[in-house]
Each structure stands twice: as structure tokens, then as C-alpha cells.
Predicted model as a PDB file, atoms N, CA, C, CB and O in Angstrom, pLDDT in the B-factor column:
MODEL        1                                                                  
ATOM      1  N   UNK A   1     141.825 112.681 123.378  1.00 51.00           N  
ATOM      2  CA  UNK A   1     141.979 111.315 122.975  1.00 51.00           C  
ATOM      3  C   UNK A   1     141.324 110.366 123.964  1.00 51.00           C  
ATOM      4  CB  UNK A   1     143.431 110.987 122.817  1.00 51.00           C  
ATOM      5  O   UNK A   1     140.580 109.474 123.559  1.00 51.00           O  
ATOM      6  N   UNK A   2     141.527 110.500 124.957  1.00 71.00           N  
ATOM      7  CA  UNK A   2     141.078 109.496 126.292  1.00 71.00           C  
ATOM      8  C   UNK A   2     139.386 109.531 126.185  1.00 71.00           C  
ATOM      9  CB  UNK A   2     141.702 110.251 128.107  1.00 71.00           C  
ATOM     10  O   UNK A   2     138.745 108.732 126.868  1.00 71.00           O  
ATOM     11  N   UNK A   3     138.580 110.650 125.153  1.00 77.00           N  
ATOM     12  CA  UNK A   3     137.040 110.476 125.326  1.00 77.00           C  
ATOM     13  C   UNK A   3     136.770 110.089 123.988  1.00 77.00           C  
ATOM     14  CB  UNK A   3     136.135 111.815 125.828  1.00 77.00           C  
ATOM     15  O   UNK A   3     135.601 110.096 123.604  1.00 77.00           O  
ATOM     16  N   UNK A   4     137.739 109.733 123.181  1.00 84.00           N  
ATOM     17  CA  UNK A   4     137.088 108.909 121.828  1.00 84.00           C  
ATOM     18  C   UNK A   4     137.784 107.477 122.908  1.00 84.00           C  
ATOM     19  CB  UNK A   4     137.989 109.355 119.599  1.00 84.00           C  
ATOM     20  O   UNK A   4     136.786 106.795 123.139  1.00 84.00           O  
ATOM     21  N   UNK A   5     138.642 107.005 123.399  1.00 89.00           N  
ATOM     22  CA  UNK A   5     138.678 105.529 123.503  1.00 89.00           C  
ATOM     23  C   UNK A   5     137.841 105.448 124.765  1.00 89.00           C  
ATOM     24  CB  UNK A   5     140.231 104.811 123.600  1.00 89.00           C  
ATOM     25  O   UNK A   5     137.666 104.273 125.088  1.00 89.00           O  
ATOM     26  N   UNK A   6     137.136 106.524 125.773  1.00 93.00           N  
ATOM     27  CA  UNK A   6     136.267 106.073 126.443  1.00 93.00           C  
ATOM     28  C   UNK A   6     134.896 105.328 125.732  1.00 93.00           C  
ATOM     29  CB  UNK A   6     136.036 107.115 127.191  1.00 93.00           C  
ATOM     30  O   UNK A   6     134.227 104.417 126.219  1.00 93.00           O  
ATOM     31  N   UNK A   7     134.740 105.888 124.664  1.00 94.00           N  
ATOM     32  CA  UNK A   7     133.450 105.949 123.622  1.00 94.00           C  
ATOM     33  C   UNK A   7     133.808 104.685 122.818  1.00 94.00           C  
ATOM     34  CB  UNK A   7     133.320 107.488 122.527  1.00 94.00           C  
ATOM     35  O   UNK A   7     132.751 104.154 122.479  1.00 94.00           O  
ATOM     36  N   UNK A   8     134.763 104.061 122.422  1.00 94.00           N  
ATOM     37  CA  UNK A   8     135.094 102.993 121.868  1.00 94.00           C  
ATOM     38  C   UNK A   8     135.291 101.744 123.047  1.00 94.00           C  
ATOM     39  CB  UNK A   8     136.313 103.354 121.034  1.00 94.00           C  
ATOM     40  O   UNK A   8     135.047 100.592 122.690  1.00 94.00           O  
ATOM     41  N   UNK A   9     135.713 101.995 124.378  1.00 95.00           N  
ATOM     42  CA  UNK A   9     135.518 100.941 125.461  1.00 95.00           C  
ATOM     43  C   UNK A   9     133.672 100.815 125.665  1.00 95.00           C  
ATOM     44  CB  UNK A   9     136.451 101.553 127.085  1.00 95.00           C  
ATOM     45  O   UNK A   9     133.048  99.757 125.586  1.00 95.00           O  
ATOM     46  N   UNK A  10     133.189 101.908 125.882  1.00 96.00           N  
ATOM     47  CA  UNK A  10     131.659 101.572 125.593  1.00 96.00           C  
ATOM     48  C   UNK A  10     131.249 101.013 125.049  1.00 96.00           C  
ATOM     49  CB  UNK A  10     130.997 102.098 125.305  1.00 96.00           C  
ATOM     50  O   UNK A  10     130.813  99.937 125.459  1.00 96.00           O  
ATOM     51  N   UNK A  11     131.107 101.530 123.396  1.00 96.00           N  
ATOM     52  CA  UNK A  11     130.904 100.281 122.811  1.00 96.00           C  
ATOM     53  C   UNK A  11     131.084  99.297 122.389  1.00 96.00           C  
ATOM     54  CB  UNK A  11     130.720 100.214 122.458  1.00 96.00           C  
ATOM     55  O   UNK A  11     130.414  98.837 121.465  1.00 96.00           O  
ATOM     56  N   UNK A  12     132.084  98.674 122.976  1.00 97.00           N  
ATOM     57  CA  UNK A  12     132.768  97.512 123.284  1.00 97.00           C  
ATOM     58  C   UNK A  12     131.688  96.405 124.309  1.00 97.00           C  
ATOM     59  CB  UNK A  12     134.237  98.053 124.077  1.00 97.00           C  
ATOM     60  O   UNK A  12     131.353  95.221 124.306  1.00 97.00           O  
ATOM     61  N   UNK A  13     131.473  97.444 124.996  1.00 97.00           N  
ATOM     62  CA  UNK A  13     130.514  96.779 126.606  1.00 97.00           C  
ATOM     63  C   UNK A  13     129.382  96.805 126.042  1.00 97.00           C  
ATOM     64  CB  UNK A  13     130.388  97.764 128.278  1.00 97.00           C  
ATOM     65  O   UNK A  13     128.710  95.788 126.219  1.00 97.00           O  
ATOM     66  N   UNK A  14     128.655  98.098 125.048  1.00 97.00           N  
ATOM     67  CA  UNK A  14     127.242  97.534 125.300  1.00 97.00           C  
ATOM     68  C   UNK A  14     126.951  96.298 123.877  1.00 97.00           C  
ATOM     69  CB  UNK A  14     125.947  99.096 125.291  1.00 97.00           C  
ATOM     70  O   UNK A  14     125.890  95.706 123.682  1.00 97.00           O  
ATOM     71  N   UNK A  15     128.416  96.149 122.915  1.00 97.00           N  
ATOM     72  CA  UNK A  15     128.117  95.584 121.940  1.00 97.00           C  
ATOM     73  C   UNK A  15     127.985  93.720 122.944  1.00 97.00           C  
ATOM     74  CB  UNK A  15     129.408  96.021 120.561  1.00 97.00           C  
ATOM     75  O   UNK A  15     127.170  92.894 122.535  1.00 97.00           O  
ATOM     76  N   UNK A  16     128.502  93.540 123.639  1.00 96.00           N  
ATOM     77  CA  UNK A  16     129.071  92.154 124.784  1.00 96.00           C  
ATOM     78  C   UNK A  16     127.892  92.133 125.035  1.00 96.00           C  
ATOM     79  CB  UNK A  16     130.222  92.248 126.259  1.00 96.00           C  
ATOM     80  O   UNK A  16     127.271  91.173 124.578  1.00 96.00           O  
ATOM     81  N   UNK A  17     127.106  93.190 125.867  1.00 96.00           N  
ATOM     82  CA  UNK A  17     126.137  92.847 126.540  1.00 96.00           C  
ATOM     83  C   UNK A  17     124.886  92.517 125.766  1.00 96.00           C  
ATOM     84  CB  UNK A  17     125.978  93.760 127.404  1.00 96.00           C  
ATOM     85  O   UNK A  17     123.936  91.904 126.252  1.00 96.00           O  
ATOM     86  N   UNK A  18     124.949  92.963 124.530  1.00 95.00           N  
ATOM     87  CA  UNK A  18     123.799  92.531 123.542  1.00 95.00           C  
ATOM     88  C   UNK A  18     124.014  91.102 123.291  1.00 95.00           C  
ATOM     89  CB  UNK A  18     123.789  93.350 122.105  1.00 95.00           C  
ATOM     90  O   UNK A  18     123.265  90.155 123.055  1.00 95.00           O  
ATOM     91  N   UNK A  19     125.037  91.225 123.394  1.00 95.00           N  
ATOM     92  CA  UNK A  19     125.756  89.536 122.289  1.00 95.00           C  
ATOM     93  C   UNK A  19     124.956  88.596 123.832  1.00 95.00           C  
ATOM     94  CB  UNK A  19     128.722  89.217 122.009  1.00 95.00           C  
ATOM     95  O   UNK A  19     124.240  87.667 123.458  1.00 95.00           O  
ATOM     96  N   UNK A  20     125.040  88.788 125.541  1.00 94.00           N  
ATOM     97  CA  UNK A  20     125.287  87.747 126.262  1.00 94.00           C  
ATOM     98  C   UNK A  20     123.750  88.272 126.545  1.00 94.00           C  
ATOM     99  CB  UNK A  20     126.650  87.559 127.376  1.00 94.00           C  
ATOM    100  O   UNK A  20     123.226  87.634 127.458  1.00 94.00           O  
ATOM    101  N   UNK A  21     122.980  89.203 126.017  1.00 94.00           N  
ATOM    102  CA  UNK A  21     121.723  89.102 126.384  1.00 94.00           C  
ATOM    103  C   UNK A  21     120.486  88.284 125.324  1.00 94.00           C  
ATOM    104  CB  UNK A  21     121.441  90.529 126.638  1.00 94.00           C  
ATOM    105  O   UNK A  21     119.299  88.056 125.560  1.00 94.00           O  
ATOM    106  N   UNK A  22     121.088  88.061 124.443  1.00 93.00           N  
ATOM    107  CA  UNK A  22     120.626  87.261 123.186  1.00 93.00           C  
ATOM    108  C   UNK A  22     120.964  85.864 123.132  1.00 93.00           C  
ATOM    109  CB  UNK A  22     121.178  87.825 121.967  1.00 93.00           C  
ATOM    110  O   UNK A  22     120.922  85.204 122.094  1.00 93.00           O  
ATOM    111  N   UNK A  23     121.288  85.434 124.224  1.00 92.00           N  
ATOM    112  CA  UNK A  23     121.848  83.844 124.687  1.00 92.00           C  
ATOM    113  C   UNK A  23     120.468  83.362 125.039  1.00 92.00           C  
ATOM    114  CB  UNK A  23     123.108  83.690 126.196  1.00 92.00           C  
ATOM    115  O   UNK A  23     119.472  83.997 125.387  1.00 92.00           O  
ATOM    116  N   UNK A  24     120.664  82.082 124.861  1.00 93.00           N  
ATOM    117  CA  UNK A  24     119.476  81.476 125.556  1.00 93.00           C  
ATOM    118  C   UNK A  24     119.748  81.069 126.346  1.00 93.00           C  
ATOM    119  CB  UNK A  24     118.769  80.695 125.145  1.00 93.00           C  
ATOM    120  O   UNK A  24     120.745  80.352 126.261  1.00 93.00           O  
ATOM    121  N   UNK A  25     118.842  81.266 128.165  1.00 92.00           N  
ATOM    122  CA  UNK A  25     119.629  80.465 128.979  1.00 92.00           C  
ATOM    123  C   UNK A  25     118.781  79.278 129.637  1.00 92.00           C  
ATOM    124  CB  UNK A  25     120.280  81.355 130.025  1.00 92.00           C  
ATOM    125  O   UNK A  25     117.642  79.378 129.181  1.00 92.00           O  
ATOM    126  N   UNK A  26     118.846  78.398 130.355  1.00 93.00           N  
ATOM    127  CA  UNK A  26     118.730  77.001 130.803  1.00 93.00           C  
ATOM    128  C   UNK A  26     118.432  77.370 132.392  1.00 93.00           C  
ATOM    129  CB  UNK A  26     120.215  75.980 130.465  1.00 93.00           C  
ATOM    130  O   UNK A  26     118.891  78.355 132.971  1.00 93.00           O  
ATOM    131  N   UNK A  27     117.694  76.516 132.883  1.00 96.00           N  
ATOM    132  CA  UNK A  27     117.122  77.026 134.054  1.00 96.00           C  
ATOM    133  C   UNK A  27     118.211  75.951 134.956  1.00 96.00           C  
ATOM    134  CB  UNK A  27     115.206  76.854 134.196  1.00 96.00           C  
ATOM    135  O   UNK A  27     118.406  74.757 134.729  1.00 96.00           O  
ATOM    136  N   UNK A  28     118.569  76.449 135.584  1.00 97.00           N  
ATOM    137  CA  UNK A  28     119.512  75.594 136.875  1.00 97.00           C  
ATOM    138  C   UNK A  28     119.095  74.465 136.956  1.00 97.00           C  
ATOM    139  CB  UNK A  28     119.465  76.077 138.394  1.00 97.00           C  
ATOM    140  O   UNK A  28     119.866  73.557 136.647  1.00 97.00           O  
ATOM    141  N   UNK A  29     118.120  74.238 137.273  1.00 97.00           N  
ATOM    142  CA  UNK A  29     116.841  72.455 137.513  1.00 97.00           C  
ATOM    143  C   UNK A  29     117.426  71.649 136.128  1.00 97.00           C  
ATOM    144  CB  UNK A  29     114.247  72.828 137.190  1.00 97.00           C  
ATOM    145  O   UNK A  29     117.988  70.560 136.012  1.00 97.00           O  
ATOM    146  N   UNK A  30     117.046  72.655 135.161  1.00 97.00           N  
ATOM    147  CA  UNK A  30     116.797  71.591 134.244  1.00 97.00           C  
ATOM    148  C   UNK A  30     118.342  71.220 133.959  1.00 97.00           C  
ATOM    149  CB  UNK A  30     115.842  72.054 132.865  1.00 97.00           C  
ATOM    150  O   UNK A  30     118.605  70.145 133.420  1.00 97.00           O  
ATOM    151  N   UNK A  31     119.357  72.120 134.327  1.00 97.00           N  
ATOM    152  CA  UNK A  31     120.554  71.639 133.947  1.00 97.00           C  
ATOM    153  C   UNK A  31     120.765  70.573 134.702  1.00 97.00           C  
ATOM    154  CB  UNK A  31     121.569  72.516 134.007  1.00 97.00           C  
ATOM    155  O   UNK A  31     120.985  69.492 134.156  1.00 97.00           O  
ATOM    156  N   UNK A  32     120.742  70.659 135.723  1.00 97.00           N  
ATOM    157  CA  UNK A  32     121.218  69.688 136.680  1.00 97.00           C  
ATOM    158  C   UNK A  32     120.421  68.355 136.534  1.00 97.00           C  
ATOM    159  CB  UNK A  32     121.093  70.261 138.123  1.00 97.00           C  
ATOM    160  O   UNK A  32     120.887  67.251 136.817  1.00 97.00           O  
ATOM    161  N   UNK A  33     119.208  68.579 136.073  1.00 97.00           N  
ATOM    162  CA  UNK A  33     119.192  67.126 135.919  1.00 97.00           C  
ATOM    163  C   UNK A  33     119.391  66.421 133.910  1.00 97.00           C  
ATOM    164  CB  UNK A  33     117.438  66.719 136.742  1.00 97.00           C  
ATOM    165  O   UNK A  33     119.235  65.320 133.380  1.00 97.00           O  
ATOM    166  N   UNK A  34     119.686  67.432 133.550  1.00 97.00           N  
ATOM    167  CA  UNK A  34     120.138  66.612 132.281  1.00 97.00           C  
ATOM    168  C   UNK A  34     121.674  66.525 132.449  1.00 97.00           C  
ATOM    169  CB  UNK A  34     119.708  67.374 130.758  1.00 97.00           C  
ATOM    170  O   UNK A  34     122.265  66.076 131.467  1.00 97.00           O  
ATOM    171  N   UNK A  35     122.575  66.943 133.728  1.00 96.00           N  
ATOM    172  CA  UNK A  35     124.043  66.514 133.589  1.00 96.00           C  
ATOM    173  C   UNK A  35     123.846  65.301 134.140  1.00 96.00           C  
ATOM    174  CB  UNK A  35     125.219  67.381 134.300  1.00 96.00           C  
ATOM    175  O   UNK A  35     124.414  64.347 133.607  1.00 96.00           O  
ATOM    176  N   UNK A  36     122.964  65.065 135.375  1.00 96.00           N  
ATOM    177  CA  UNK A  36     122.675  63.924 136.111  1.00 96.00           C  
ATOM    178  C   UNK A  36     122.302  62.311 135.273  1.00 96.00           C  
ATOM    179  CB  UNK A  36     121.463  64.449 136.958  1.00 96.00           C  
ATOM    180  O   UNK A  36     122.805  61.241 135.615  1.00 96.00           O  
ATOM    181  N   UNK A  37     121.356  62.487 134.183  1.00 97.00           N  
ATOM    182  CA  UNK A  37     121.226  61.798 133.419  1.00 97.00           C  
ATOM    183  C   UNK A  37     122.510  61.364 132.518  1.00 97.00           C  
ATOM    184  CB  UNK A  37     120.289  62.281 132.922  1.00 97.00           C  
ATOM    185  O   UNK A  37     122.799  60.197 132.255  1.00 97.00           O  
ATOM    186  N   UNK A  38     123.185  62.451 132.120  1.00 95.00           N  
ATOM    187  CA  UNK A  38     124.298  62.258 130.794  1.00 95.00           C  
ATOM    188  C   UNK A  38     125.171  61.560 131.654  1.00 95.00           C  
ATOM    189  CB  UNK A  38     125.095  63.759 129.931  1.00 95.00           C  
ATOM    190  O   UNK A  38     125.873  60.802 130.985  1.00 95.00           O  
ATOM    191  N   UNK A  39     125.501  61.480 133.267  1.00 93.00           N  
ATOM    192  CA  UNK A  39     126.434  60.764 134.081  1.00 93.00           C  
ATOM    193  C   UNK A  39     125.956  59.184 134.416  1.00 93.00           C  
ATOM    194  CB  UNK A  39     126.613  61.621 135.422  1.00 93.00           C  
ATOM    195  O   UNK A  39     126.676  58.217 134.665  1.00 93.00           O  
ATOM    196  N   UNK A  40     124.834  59.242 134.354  1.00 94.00           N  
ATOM    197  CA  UNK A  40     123.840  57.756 134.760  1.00 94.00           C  
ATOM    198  C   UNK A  40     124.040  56.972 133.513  1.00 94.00           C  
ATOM    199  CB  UNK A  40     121.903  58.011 135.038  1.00 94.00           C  
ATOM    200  O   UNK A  40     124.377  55.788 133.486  1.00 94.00           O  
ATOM    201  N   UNK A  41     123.730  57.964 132.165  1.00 95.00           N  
ATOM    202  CA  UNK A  41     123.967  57.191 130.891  1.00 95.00           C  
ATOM    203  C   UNK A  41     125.802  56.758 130.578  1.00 95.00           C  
ATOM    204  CB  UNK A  41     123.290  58.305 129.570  1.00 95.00           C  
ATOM    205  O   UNK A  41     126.058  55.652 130.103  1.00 95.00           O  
ATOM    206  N   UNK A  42     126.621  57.472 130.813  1.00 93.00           N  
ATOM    207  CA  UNK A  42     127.976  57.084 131.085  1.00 93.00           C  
ATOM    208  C   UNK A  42     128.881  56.802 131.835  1.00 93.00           C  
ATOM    209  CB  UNK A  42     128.383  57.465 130.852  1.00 93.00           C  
ATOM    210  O   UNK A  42     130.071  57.081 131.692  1.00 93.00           O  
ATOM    211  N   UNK A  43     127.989  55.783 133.345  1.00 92.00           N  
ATOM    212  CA  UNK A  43     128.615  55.899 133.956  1.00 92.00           C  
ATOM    213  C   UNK A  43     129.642  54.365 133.885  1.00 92.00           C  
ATOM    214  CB  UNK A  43     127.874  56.403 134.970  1.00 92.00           C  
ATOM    215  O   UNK A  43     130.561  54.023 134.629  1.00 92.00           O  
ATOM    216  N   UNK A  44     129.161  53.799 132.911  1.00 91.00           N  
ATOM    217  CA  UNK A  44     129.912  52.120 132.553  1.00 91.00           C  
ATOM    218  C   UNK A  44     131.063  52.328 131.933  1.00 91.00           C  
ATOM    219  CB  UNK A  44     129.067  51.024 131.467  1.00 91.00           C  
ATOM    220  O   UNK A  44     131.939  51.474 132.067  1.00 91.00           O  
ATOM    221  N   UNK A  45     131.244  53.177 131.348  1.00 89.00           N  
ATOM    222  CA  UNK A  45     132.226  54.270 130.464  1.00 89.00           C  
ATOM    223  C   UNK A  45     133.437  54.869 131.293  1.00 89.00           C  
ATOM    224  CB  UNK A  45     131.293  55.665 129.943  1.00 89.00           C  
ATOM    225  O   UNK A  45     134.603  55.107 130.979  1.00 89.00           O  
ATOM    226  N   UNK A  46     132.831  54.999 132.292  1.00 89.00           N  
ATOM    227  CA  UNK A  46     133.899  56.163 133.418  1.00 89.00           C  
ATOM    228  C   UNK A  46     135.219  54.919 134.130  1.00 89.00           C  
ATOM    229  CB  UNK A  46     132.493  57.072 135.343  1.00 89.00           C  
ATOM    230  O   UNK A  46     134.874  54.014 134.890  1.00 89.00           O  
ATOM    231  N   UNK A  47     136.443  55.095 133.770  1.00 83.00           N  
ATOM    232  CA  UNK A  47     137.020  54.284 134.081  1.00 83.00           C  
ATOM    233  C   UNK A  47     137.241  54.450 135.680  1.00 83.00           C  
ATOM    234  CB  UNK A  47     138.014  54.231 133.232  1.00 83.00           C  
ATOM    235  O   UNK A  47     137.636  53.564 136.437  1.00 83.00           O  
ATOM    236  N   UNK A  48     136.840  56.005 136.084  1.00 85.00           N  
ATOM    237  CA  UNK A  48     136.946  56.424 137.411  1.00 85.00           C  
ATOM    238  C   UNK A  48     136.426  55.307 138.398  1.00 85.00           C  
ATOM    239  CB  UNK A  48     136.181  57.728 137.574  1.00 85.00           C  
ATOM    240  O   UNK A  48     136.919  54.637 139.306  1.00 85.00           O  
ATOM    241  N   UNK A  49     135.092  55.435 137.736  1.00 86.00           N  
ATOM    242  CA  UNK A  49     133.819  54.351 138.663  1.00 86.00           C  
ATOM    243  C   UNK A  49     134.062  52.963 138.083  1.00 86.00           C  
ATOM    244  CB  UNK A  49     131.847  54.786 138.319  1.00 86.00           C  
ATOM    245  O   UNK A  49     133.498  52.259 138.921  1.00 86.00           O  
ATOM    246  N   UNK A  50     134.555  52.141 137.163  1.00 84.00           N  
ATOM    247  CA  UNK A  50     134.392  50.870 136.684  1.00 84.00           C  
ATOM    248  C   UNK A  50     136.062  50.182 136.867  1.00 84.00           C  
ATOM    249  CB  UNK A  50     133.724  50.968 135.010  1.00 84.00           C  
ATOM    250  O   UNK A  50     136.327  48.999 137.082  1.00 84.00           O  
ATOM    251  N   UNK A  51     136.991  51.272 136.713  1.00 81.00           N  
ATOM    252  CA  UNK A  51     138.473  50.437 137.230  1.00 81.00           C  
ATOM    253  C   UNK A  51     138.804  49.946 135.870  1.00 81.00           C  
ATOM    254  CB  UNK A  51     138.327  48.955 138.522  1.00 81.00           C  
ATOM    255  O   UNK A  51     138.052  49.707 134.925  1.00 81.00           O  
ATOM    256  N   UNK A  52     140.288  49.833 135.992  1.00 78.00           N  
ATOM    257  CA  UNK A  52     141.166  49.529 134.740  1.00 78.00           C  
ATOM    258  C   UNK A  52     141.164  47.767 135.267  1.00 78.00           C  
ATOM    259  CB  UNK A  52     143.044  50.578 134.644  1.00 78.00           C  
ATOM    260  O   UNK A  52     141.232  47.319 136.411  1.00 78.00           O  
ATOM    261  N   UNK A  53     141.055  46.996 133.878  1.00 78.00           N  
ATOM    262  CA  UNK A  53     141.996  46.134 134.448  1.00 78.00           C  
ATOM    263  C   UNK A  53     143.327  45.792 134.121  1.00 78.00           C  
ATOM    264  CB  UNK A  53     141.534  45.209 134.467  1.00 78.00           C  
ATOM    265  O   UNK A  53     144.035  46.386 133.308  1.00 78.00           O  
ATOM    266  N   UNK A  54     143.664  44.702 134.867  1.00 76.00           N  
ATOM    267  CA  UNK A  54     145.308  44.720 135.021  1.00 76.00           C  
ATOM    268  C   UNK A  54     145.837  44.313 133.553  1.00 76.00           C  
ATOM    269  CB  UNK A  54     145.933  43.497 136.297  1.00 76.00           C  
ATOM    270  O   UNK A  54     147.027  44.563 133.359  1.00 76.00           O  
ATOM    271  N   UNK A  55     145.448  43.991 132.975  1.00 77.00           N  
ATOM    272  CA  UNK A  55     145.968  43.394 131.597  1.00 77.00           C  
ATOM    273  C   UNK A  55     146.376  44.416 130.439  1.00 77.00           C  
ATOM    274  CB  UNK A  55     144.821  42.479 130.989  1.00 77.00           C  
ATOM    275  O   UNK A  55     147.335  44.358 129.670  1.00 77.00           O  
ATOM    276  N   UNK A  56     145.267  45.457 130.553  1.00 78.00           N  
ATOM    277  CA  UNK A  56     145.237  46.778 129.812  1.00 78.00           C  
ATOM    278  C   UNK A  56     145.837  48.009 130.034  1.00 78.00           C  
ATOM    279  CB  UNK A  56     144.192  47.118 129.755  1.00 78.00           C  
ATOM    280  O   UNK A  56     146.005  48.892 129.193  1.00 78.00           O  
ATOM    281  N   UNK A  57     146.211  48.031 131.424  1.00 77.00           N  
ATOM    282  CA  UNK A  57     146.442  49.054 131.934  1.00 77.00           C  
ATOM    283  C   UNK A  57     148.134  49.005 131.994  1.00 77.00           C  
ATOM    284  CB  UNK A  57     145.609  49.165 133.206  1.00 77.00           C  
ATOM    285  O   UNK A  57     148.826  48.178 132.588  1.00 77.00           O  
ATOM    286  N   UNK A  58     148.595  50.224 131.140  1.00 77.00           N  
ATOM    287  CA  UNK A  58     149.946  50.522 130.851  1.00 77.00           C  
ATOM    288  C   UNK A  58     150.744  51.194 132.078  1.00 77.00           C  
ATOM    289  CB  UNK A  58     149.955  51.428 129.634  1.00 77.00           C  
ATOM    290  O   UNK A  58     151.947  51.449 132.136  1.00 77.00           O  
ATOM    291  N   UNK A  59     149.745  51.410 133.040  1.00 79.00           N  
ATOM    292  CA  UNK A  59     150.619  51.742 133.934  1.00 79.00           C  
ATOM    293  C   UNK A  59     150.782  51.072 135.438  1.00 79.00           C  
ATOM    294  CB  UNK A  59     150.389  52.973 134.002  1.00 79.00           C  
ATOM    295  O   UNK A  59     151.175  51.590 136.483  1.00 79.00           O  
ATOM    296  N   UNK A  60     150.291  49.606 135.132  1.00 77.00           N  
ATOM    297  CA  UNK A  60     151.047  48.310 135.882  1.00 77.00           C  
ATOM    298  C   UNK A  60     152.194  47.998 136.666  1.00 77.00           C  
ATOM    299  CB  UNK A  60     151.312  47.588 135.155  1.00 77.00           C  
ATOM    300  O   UNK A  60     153.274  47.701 136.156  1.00 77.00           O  
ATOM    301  N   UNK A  61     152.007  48.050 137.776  1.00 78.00           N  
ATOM    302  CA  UNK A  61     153.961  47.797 138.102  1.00 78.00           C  
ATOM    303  C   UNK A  61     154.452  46.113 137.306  1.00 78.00           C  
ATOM    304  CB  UNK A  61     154.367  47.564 140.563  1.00 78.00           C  
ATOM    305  O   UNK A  61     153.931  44.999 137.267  1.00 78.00           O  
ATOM    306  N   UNK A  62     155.944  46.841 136.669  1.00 76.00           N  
ATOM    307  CA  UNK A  62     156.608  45.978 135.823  1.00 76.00           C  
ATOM    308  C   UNK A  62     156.652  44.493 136.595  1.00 76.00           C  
ATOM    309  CB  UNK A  62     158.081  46.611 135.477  1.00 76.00           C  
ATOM    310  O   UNK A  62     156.317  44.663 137.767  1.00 76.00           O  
ATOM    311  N   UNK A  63     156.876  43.471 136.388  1.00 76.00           N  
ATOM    312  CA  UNK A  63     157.206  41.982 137.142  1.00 76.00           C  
ATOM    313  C   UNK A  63     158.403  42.209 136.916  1.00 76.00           C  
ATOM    314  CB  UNK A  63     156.650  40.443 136.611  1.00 76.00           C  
ATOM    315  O   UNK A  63     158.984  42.763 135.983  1.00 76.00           O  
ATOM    316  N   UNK A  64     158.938  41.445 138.422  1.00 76.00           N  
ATOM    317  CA  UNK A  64     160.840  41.879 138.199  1.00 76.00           C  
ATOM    318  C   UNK A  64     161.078  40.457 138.255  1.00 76.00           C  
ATOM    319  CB  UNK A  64     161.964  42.988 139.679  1.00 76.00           C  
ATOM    320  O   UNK A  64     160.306  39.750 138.903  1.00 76.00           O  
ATOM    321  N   UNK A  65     161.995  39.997 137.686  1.00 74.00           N  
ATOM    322  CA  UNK A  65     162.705  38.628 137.119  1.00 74.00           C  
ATOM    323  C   UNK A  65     163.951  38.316 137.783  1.00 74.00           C  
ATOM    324  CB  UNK A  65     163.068  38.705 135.574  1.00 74.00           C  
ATOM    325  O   UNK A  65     164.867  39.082 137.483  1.00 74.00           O  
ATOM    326  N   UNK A  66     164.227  37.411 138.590  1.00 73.00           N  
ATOM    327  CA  UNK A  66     165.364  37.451 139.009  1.00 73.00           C  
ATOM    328  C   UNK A  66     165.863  35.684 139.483  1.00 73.00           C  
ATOM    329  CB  UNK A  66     165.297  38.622 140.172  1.00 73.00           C  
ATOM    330  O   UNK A  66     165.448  34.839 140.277  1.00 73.00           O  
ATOM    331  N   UNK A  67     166.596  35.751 138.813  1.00 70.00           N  
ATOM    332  CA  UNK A  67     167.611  34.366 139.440  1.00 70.00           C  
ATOM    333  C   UNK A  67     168.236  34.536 140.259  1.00 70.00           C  
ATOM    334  CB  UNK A  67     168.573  33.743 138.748  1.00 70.00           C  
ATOM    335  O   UNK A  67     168.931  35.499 140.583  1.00 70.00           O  
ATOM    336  N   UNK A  68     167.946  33.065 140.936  1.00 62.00           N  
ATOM    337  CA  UNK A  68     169.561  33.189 142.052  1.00 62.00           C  
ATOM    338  C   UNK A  68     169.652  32.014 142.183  1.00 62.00           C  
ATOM    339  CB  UNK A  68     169.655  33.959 143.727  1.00 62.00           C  
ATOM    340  O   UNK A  68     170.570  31.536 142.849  1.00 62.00           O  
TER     341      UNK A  68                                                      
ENDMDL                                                                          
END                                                                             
């Protein structure tokens, strides 16, 4: 039994390795500079880099009200 599921883990692996050798892949350079761009094009967008303001932003400290 253990050399039919060795033979079925095989082709398991070489069916993967067909599947990830039939990928198209992207050259490092070019990735990096089309993430670089997609960040330049959104970076007005990024609340990280542009800041909430106070009016919108739900997580405001409350104003406390108090008489005396």
C-alpha cells in the first residue's frame, strides 16, 4: 500500500510543478517599479500618508461637558 500512495504523492508533485512551471513570471525590476508607480498613483488616497480629519474621523476623543 505505502508504494501505490508513494506513486499518487508523486503525482501530486509533478502535476504542481507543471501547473507553477506554466506561470508566467515578472522580472523583479519590472515589478518593483510598477508597485512603485501604483503607490505614486495612490498615494492622495492613502489615509496613512494624507491624515484623517477631525470632523470625519469616528475615532475622535469624545468632548466632555461639564457644569459646575
Amino acid at each position: 500500500m505505502s508504494g501505490s500512495s508513494s506513486v499518487t504523492a508523486m503525482k501530486k508533485v509533478v502535476q504542481q510543478l507543471r501547473l507553477e512551471a506554466g506561470l508566467n513570471r515578472v522580472k523583479i525590476s519590472q515589478a518593483a517599479a510598477d508597485l512603485k508607480q501604483f503607490c505614486l498613483q495612490n498615494a492622495q488616497h492613502d489615509r496613512l500618508l494624507t491624515g484623517v480629519s477631525s470632523s470625519t474621523n469616528p475615532f475622535r476623543p469624545q468632548k466632555v461637558c461639564s457644569f459646575l
